[in-house]
ROFI-231770 format. One line per field, with one value per residue (C-alpha): residue in one letter; x, y, z; residue number from 1. Coordinates in steps of 0.1 Angstrom, whole numbers, plus 5000, padded with zeros to 4 digits. Layout:
# residues N
code	c(a  ...) .
c1	c(X  ...) .
c2	c(Y  ...) .
c3	c(Z  ...) .
pos	c(NUM  ...) .
//
This chain:
# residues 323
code	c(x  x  x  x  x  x  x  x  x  x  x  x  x  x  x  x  x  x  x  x  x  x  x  x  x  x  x  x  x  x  x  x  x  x  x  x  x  x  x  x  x  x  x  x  x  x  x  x  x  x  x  x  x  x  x  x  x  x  x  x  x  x  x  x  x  x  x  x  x  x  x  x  x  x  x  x  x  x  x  x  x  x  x  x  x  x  x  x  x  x  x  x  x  x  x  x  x  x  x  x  x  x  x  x  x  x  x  x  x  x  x  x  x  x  x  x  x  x  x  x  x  x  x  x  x  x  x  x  x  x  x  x  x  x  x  x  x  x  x  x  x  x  x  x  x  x  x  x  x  x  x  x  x  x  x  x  x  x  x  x  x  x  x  x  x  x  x  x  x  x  x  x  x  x  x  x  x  x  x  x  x  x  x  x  x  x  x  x  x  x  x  x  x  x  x  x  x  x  x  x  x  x  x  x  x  x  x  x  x  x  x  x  x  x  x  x  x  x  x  x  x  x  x  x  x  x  x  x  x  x  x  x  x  x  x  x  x  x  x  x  x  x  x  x  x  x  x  x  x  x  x  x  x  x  x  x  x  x  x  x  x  x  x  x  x  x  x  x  x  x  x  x  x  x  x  x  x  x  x  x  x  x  x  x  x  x  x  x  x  x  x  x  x  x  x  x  x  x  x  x  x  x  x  x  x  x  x  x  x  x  x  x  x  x  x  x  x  x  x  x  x  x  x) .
c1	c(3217  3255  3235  3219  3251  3258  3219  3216  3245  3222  3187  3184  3188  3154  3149  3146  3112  3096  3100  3141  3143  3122  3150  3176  3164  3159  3197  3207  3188  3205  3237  3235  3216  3251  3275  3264  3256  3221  3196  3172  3163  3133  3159  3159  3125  3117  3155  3164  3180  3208  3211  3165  3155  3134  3123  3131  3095  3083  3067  3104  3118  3106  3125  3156  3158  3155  3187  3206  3196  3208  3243  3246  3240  3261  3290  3287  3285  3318  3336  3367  3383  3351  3352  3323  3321  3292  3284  3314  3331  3342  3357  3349  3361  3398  3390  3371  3393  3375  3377  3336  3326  3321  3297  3288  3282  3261  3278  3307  3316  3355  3378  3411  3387  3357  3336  3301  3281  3249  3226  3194  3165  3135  3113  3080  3074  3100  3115  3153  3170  3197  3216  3211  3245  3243  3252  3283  3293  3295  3315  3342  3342  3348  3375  3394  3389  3397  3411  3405  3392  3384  3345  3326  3286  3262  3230  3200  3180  3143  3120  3093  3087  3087  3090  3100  3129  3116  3132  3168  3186  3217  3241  3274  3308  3340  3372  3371  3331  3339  3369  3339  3319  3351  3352  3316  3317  3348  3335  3299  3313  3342  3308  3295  3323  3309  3289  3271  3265  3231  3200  3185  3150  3132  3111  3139  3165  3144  3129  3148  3165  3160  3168  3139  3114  3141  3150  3132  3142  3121  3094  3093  3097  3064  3044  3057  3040  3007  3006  3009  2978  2958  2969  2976  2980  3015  3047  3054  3080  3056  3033  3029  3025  2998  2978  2991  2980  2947  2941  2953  2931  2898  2909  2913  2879  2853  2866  2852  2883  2856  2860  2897  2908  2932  2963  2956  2948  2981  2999  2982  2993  3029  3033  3012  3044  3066  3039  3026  3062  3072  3042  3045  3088  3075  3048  3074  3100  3075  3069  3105  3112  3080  3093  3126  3107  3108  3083  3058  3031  2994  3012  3013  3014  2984  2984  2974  2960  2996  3016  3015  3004  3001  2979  2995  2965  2950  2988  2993  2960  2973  3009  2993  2973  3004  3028) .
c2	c(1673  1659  1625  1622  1610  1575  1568  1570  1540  1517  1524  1505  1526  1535  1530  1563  1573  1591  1625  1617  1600  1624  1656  1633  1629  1668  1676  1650  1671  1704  1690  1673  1704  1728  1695  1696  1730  1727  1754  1744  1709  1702  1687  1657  1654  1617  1602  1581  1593  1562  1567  1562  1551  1580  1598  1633  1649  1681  1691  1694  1715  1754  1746  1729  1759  1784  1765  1763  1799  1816  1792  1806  1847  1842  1830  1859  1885  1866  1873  1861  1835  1820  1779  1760  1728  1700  1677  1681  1663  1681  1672  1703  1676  1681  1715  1706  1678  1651  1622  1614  1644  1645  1657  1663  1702  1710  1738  1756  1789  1801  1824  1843  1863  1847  1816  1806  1772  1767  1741  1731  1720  1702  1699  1718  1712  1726  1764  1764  1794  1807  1806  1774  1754  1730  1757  1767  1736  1732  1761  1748  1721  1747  1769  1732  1724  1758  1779  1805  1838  1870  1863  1832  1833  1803  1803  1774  1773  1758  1769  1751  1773  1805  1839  1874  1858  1832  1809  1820  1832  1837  1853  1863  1853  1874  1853  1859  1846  1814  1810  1812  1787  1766  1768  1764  1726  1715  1720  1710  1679  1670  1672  1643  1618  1613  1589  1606  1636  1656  1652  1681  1676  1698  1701  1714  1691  1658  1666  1647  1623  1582  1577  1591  1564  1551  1583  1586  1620  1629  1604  1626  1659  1652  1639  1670  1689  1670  1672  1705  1709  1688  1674  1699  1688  1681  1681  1650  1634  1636  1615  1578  1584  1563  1586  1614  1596  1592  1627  1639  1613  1623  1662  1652  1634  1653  1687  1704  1726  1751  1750  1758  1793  1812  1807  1770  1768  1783  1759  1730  1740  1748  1715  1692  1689  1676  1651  1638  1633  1613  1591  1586  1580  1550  1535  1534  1520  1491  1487  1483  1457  1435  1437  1420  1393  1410  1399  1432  1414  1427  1440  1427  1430  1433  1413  1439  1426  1440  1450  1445  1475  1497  1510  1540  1561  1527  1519  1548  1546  1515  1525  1552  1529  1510  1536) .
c3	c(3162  3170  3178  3144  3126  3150  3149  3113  3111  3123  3102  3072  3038  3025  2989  2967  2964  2933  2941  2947  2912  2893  2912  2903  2865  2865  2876  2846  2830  2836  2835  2800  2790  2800  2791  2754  2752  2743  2735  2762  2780  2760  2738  2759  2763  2762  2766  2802  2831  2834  2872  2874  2842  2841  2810  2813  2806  2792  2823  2837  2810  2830  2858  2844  2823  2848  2864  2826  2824  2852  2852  2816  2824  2856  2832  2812  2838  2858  2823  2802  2824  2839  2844  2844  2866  2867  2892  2905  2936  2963  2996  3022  3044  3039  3054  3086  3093  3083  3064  3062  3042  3007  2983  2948  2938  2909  2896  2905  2884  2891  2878  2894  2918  2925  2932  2930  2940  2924  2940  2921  2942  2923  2953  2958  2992  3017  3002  3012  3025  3009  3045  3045  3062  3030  3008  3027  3031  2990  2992  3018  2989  2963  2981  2987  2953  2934  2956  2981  2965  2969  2967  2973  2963  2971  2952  2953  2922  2932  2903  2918  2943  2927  2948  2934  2920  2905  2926  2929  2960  2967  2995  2991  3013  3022  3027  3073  3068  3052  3075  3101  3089  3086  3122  3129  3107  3122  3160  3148  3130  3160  3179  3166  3175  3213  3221  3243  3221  3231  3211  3196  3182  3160  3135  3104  3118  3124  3091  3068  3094  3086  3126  3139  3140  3165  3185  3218  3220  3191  3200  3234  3218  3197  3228  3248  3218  3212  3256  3256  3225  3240  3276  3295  3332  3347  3333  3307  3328  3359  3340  3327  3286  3284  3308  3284  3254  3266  3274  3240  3224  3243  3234  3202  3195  3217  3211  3178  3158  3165  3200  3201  3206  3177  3199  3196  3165  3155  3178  3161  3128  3138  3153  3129  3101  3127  3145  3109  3097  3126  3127  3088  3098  3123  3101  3070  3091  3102  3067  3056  3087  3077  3040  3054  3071  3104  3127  3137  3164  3147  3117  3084  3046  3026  2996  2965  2930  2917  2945  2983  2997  3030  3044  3064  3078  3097  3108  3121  3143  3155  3160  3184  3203  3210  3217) .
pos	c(1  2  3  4  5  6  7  8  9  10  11  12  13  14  15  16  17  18  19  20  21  22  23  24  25  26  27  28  29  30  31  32  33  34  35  36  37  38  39  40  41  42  43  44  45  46  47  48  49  50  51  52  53  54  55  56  57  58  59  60  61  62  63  64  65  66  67  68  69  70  71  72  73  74  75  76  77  78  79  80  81  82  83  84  85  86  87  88  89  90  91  92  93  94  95  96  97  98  99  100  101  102  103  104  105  106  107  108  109  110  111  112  113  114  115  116  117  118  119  120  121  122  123  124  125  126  127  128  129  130  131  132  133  134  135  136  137  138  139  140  141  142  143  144  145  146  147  148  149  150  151  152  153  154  155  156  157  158  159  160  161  162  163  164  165  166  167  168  169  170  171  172  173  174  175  176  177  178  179  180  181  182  183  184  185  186  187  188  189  190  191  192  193  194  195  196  197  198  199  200  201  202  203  204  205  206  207  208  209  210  211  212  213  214  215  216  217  218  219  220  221  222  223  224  225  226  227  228  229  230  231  232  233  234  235  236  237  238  239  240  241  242  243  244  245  246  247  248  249  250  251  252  253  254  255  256  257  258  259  260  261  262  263  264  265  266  267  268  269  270  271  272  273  274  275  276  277  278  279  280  281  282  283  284  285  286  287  288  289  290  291  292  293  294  295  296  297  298  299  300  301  302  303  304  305  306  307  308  309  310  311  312  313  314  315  316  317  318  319  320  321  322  323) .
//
């Protein structure tokens, strides 16, 4: 979404989370584990993470070492010659023509010949394709930083979310093929640079974007879905949405799951990740402008025994009602 870049200027940060700081502690992890040449991770079991102040735990010591592991045979197999790079900075800007991209890869292997990015992914939740664009993009930062070579491999390491190779996938890159995705990021970033840039909303790219509790075009794109569950009727933009969200809402309430036929069962469940994350995108985003001292008219903090605290699910009811 070219418009995603200029919206996301204007939404407050949001503050790393727990599942952030315990990936971040894990990649300290493998990176002091390869650094000092430990046998395995569980050597650091119980020492802080300087970036969290996390303690590196044993329950992250399997998947670190999976990553140590597979950086440390793919060494072997590249041969005499083979460099070793962690956390390193790379600027696949320089190569797109831009001055705003920047990164930090997590492993590069190089020798005269070949190249390969290693990305570690703690997460459990969302598996990541090894075609995924972020991974070529690492190695526009490699081939600026080392070199073009003769073969460039991007691999994501995400133990967590084991498949028949335990988690590792990787896809290989001819020198023409990364020229082509150096084409694809310069156009797709240029893209970005007009203001009035077309909005693209989806469920993979709205997914991790901190704009959309403000984009309308996602906002729309969800009520289009939940209309087309549970509204039926005439188009969207044919109707007032509060005649829309009324419909959905008496659907939703008087009509037993049991009721619904397979095809709508299946559309329920594709859309319900994109739906829940938006709602939970706009009820966090209300939370972080009350915690400001923004005003929120029939919102506020509730006053916890330790900490103030939210309750999302009731928000969210709300936040629908009012929409």
């Amino acid at each position: 979404c070219a418009q995603s870049i200029s919206m996301n200027l204007v939404v407050p940060e949001k503050g790393t989370n727990k599942y952030q700081a315990a990936g971040t502690t894990a990649h300290w992890g493998g990176e002091q584990t390869l650094v000092q040449g430990l046998w395995s991770s569980t050597e650091l079991v119980g020492q802080v993470c300087p970036e969290t102040g996390q303690e590196f735990t044993e329950n992250m010591v399997d998947a670190v070492d999976t990553y140590v592991n597979y950086v440390r045979r793919r060494m072997e197999e590249m041969g005499e010659g083979t460099e070793m790079h962690c956390e390193v900075k790379v600027n696949p800007g320089a190569l797109i023509e831009r001055d705003d991209c920047k990164g930090t890869a997590d492993c590069i292997l190089v020798n005269d010949n070949e190249m390969e990015v290693i990305d570690y992914k703690n997460g459990s939740g969302v598996k990541v394709p090894a075609d995924d664009p972020q991974f070529a993009l690492y190695g526009i930062g490699g081939i600026n930083e080392f070199g073009q070579k003769e073969k460039t491999t991007t691999t994501v390491v995400q133990p967590n979310i084991p498949d028949e190779d335990n988690g590792i996938r990787s896809l290989e890159w001819t020198p023409d093929e990364m020229g082509e995705w150096i084409h694809y990021f310069k156009v797709s970033a240029a893209a970005t640079d007009d203001p009035d840039a077309p909005f693209a909303p989806g469920e993979d790219q709205c997914r991790w974007c901190n704009a959309k509790p403000l984009c309308a075009a996602h906002a729309q794109h969800n009520l289009e879905q939940a209309q087309a569950l549970f509204a039926g009727g005439a188009p969207l933009a044919d109707r007032e949405p509060g005649e829309v969200l009324q419909e959905i809402r008496q659907n939703t309430t008087e009509r037993a799951p049991s009721e619904l036929n397979l095809d709508t069962v299946i559309m329920v469940l594709d859309a319900t990740a994109m739906i829940r994350g938006w709602l939970n995108a706009v009820s966090e985003y209300a939370q972080a402008l009350l915690l400001a001292g923004h005003d929120v008219p029939g919102y506020k903090l509730v006053e916890g025994r330790a900490n103030r605290t939210w309750d999302p699910e009731l928000e969210r009811d709300k936040l629908m009602q009012k929409l």
